[in-house]
Wavefront OBJ file of the C-alpha trace (Angstrom):
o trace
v 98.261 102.960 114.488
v 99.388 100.300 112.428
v 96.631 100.450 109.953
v 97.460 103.951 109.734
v 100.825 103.009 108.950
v 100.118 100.609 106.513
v 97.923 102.721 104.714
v 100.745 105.184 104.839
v 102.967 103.239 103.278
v 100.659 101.728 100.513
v 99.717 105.709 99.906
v 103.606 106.311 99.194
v 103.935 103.080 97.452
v 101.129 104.589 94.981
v 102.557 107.459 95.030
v 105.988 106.215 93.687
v 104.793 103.836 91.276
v 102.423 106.607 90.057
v 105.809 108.890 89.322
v 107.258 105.627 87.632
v 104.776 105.160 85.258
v 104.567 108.449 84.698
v 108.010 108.937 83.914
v 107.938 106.074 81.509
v 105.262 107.100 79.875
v 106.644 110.291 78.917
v 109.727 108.325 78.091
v 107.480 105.986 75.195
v 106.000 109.508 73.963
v 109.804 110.852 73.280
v 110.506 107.638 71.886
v 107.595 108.190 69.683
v 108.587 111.412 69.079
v 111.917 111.042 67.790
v 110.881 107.608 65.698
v 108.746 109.956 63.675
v 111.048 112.592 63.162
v 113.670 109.817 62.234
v 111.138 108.540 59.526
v 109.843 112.499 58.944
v 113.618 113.050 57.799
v 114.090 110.259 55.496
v 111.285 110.590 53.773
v 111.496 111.761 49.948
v 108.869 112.051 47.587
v 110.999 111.122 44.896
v 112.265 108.347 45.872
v 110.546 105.014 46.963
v 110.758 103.258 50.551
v 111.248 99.773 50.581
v 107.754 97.875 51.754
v 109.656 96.051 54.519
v 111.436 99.831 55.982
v 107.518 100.906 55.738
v 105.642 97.997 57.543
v 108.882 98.042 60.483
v 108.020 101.612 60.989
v 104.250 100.675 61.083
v 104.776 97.932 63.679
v 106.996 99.767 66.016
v 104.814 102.570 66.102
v 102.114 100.081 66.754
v 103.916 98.314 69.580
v 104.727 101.688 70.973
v 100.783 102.722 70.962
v 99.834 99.860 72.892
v 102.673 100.175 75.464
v 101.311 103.464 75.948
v 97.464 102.581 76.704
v 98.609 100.386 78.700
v 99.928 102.388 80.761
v 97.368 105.136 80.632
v 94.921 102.184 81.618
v 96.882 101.163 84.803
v 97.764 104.757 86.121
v 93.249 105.085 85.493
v 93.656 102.014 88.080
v 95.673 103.081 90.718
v 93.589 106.320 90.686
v 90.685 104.383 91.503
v 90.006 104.665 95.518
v 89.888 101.990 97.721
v 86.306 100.963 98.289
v 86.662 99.787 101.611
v 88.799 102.861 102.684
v 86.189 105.248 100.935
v 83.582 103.209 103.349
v 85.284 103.957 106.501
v 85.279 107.306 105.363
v 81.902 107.618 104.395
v 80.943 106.282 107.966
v 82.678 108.881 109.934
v 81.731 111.887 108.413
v 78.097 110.253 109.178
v 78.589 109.529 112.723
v 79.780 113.000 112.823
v 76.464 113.776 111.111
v 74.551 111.493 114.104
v 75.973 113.388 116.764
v 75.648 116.957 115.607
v 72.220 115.978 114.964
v 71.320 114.548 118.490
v 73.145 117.322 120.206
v 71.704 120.094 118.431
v 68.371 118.374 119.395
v 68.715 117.878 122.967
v 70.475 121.571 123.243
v 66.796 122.625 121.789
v 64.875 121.428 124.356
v 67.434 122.047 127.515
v 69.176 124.756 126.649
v 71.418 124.479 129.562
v 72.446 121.382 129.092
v 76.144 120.175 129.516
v 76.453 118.062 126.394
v 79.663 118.355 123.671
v 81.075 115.951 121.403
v 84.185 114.192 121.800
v 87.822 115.058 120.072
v 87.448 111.655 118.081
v 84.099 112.965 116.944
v 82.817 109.208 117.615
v 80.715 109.895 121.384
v 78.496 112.738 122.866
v 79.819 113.206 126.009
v 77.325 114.262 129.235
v 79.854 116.288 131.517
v 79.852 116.836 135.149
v 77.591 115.825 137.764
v 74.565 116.985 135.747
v 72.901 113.576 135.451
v 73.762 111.982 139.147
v 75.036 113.339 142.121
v 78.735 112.723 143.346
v 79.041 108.793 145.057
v 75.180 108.019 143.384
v 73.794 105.978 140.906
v 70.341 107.520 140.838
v 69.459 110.322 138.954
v 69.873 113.946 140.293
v 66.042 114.738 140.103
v 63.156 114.259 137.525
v 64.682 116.958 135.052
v 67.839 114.529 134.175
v 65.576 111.420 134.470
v 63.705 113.779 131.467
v 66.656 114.579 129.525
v 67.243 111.360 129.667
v 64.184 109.783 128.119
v 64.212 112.443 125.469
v 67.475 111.094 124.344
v 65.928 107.852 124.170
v 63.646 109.329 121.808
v 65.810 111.231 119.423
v 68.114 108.000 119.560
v 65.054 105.755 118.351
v 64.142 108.058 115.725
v 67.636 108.083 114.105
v 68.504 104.085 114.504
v 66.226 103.462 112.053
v 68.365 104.587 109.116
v 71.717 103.270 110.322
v 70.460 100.005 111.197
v 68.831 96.774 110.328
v 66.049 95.094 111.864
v 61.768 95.111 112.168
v 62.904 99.085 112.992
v 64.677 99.614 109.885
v 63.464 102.129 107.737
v 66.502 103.381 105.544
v 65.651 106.199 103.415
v 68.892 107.656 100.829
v 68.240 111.264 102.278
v 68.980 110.421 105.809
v 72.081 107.927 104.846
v 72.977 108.006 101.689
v 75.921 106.168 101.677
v 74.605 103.086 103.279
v 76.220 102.707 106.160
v 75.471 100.706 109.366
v 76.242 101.457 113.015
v 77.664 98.704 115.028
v 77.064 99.600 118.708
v 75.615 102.560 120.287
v 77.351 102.068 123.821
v 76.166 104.029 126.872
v 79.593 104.032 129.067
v 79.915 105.578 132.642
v 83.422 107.176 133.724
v 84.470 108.108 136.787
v 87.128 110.534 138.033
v 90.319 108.921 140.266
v 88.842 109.895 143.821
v 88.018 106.756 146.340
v 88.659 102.834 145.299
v 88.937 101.990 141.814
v 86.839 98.688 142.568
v 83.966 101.186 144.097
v 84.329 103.489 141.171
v 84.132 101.042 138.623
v 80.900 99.291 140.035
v 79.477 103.212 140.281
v 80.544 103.760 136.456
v 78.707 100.764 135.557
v 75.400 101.535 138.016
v 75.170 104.637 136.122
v 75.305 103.444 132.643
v 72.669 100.715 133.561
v 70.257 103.093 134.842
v 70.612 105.336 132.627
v 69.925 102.793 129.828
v 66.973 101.321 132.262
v 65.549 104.524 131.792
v 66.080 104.655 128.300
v 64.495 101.442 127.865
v 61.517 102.696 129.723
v 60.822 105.357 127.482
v 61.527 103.762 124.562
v 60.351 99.843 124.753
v 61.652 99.069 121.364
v 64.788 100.945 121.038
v 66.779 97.187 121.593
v 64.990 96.323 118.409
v 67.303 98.369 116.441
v 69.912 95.489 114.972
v 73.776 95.526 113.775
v 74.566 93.563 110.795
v 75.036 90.493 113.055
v 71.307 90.967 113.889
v 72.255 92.151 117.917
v 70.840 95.049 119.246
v 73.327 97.900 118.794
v 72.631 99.468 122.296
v 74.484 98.460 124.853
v 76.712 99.234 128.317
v 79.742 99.668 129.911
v 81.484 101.511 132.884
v 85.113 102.250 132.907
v 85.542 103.651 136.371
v 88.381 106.224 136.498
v 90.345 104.302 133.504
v 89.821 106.699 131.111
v 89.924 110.169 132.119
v 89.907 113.456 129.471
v 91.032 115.808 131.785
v 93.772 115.746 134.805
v 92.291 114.479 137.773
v 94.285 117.083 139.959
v 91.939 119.728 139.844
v 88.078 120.082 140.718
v 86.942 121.096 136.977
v 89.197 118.397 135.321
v 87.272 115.584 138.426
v 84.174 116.850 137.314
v 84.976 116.717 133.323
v 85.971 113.341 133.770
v 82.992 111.992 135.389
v 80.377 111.438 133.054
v 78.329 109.532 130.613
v 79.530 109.062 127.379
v 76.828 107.599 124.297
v 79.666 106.419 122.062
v 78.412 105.700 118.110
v 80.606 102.459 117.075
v 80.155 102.279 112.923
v 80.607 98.727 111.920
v 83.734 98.094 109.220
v 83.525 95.847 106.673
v 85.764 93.254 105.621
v 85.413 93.141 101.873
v 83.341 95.124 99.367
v 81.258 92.181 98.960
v 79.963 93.071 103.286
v 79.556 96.590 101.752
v 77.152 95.001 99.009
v 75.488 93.167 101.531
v 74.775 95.641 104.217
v 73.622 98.035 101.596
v 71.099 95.289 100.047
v 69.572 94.529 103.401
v 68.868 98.521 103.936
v 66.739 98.734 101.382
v 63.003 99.019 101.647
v 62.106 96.000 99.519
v 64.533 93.856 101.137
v 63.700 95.176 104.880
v 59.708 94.327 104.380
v 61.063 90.864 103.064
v 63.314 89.712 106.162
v 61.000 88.117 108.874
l 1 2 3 4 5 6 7 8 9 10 11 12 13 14 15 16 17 18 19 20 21 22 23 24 25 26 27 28 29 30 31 32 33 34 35 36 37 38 39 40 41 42 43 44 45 46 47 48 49 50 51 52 53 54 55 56 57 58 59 60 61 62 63 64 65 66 67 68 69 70 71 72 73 74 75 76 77 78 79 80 81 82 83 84 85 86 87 88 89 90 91 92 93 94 95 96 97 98 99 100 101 102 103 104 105 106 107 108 109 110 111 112 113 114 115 116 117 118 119 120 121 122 123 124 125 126 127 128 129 130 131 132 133 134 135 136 137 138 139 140 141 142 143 144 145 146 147 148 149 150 151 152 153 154 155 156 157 158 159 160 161 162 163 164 165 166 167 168 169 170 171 172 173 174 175 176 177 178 179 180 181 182 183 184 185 186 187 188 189 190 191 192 193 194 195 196 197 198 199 200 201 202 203 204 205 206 207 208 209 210 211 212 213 214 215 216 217 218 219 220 221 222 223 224 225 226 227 228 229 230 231 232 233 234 235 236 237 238 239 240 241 242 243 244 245 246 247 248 249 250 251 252 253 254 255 256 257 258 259 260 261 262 263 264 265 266 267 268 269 270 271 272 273 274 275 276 277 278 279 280 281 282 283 284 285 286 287 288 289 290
């Protein structure tokens, strides 16, 4: 929220000193304008201008071009976007891109599959009891142990563009801003029935078997590295402390228990991280790290 407001503010700020300079600008052109009118009206062919009138003309003139680039020159400047800003937005609209991708995929094979993405467009969110049965940690039945190990698949398959590692194989087509992912967190919710202690430790059973069984499938999916060279997957369980939906009501229980694979993009701190995480991702430099 803050950053939000900040950037707010610095967007007004810009905004405001973009009118200002703008406004003077104009100002220096009617300046300009009447300066040469003034010296357009006193001219007379037949009579001679003294050197010094001429050469105080040319210098103010000059001194009023230069004002004026200068300007132009800083108002090209503050169009400029932020580079780190243009980043962050570069990574969202790809996670977006990630999870329309892996949904779409998984909805191909099990058509019937309970699987949407979230409001913050950052998580693909595995609703109901479709994977385990109410008060269990195990899977339902070999069909959601399945869907589950195909999602370990598809997962692998599109790590290797959005992050670093022996895995890495970053291609422009697939990301072509160069962006990394930070964490890929597999996080179990529960809905507010029974103790909070006993739904938290089910929240967090779930998420750990369901990444057991991920790992299972895919050996070498915790290969897949963040730019501080950790695997990206990991997990969590939240218990009942983050519902979507009102707990009051069977379908808004059943909404909020689920499994959630949330897609964490990492932010960089300067354009100098952007540099580097976009030097690492590239072929030459990925068959050079050890």
């Amino acid at each position: 929220m803050r950053r939000a407001f900040r950037r707010h503010a610095r967007e007004e700020e810009e905004e405001s000193a973009f009118v200002s300079m703008t406004d003077m600008t104009v100002s220096f052109l009617f300046i300009l304008m009447i300066l040469l009118a003034f010296f357009a009206s006193q001219f007379n062919p037949e009579e001679t201008v003294l050197k010094t009138v001429h050469d105080q003309a040319l210098q103010t003139i000059s001194e009023q071009k230069l004002k004026i680039e200068e300007l132009l020159r800083r108002l090209s400047e503050a169009e400029q976007p932020d580079p780190i800003e243009a980043y962050i937005a570069q990574t969202a609209s790809q996670r977006r891109n990630i999870l329309e991708r892996l949904r779409e995929q998984l909805i191909a094979e099990f058509p019937d599959l309970n699987v949407v993405i979230s409001s913050e467009n950052d998580a693909l969110r595995f609703q109901g009891d479709g994977l385990f049965d109410s008060g269990s940690a195990a899977f339902r039945n070999p069909q959601t142990a399945l869907i589950v190990q195909r999602i370990a698949a598809r997962l692998d398959e599109l790590l290797t563009c959005y992050t670093l590692g022996s895995l890495s194989a970053w291609e422009k087509s697939c990301n072509p801003n160069g962006v990394i992912i930070e964490a890929v967190q597999i996080e179990g919710h529960t809905d507010a029935s029974g103790q909070f202690i006993s739904n938290l430790h089910l929240s967090t059973e779930r998420a750990i078997t369901t990444f057991a069984e991920m790992l299972a499938r895919q050996p070498n999916i915790t290969a897949h590295l963040n730019f501080r060279k950790q695997p990206v997957l990991s997990v969590a369980g939240y218990g009942p402390m983050r519902p979507i939906s009102a707990n009051q009501t069977p379908e808004g229980r059943a909404t909020n228990r689920r499994i959630d694979l949330r897609i964490i993009m990492f932010t960089p701190g300067s354009t100098a991280e952007i540099e580097r995480i976009r030097s690492q991702l590239q072929p030459e430099a990925t068959s050079a790290r050890p």
